[in-house]
C-alpha positions in Angstrom: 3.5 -26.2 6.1 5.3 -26.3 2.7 8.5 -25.0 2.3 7.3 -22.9 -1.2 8.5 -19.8 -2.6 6.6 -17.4 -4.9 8.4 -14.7 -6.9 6.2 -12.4 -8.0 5.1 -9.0 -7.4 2.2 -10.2 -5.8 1.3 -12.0 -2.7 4.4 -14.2 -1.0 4.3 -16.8 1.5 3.7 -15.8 5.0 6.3 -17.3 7.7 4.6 -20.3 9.3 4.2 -18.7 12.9 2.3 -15.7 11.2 0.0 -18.6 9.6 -0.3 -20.2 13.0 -1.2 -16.9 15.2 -3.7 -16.0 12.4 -5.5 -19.4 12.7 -5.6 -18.9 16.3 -7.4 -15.8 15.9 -9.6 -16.9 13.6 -10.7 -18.7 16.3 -10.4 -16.9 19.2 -8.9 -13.6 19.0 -6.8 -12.2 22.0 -9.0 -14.1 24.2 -12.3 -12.5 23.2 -13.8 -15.8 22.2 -14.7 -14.0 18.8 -13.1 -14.7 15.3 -10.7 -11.7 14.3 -13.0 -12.1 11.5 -15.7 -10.9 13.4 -14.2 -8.6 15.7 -15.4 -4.6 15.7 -12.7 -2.5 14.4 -13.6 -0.3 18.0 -13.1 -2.8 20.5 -9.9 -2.5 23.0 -8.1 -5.6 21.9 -7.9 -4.6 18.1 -7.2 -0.8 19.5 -4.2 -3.1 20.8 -3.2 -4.5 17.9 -3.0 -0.7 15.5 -1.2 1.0 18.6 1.1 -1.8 18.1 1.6 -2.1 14.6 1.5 2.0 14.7 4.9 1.8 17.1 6.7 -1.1 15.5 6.3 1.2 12.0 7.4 4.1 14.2 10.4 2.3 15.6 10.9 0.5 12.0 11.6 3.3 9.8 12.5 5.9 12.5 9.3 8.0 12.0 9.9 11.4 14.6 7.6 12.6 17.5 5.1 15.0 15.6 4.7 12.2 12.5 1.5 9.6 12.3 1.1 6.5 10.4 -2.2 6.2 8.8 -3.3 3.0 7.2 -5.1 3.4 3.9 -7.0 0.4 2.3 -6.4 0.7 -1.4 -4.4 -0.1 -4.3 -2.0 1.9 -6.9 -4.8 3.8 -7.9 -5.3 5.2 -4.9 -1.7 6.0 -4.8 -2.2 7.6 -8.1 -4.4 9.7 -6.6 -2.6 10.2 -3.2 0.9 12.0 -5.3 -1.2 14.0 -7.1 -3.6 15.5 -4.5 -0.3 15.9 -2.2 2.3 17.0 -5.0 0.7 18.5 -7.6 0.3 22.2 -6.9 -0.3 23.5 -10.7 2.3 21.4 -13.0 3.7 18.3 -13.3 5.8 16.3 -15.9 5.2 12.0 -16.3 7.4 9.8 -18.3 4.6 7.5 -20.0 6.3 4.3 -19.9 3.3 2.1 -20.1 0.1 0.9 -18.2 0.9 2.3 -14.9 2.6 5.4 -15.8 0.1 6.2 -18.4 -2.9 5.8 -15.3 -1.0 7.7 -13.1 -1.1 10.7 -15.8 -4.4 10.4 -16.4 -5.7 10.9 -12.5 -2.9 13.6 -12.6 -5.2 15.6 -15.2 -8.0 16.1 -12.5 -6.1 18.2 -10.4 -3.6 19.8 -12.6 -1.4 20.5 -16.0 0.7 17.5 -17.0 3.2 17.8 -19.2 4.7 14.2 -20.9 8.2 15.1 -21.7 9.4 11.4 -22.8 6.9 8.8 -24.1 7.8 5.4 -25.4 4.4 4.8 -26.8 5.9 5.4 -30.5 7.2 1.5 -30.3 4.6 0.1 -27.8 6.3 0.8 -24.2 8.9 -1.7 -24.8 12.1 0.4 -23.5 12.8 3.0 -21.1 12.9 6.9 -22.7 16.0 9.0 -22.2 
């Protein structure tokens, strides 16, 4: 395995044991003799694997009795949409600082007034509004 780094906002590389164990269930996956690839999403072994992952996030950021972790598949967008269907009750204010701010506004509009009380769209979103 290469000792690379990446620095970027996007994907990073993954410790080499996490590459290993992934191989190995791409092959066989806790002993099923099926790819984790191919796997249902119902089966005992991967129920294994979210209860898990579900406990270790528990543990990890000291989530109380009474609270669930729920795994969404989706991208900013979707978180877009997820602050403004759980936080917007009838108002909210954006500051349009560019590309991302200025798509989160937009989805904000479906479900309620948005107000835009600093902009730097007057010199192309090249600094941060007081």
């Amino acid at each position: 395995m290469s000792n690379m780094h990446i620095f970027n906002a996007g994907p990073c590389k993954l410790p080499d044991i996490v590459l290993e164990k992934t191989a190995e269930a791409i092959n066989n996956f806790a002993g099923t003799g099926m790819s984790v690839l191919s796997i249902s999403h119902r089966t005992k072994e991967w129920d294994a694997v979210m209860n898990e992952t579900r406990a270790l996030w528990k543990e990890l950021l000291d989530i109380p009795d009474g609270y669930e972790v729920v795994f969404l598949s989706s991208g900013c967008t979707m978180e877009f949409l997820m602050v403004a269907l759980n936080f917007l009750e009838k108002k909210a204010a954006y500051v349009d600082t560019g590309v991302w701010s200025t798509k989160a506004l937009k989805t904000a509009k479906q479900f309620g007034e948005v107000v835009v009380p600093a902009s730097s769209e007057d010199r192309h979103y090249c600094y941060v509004p007081k």
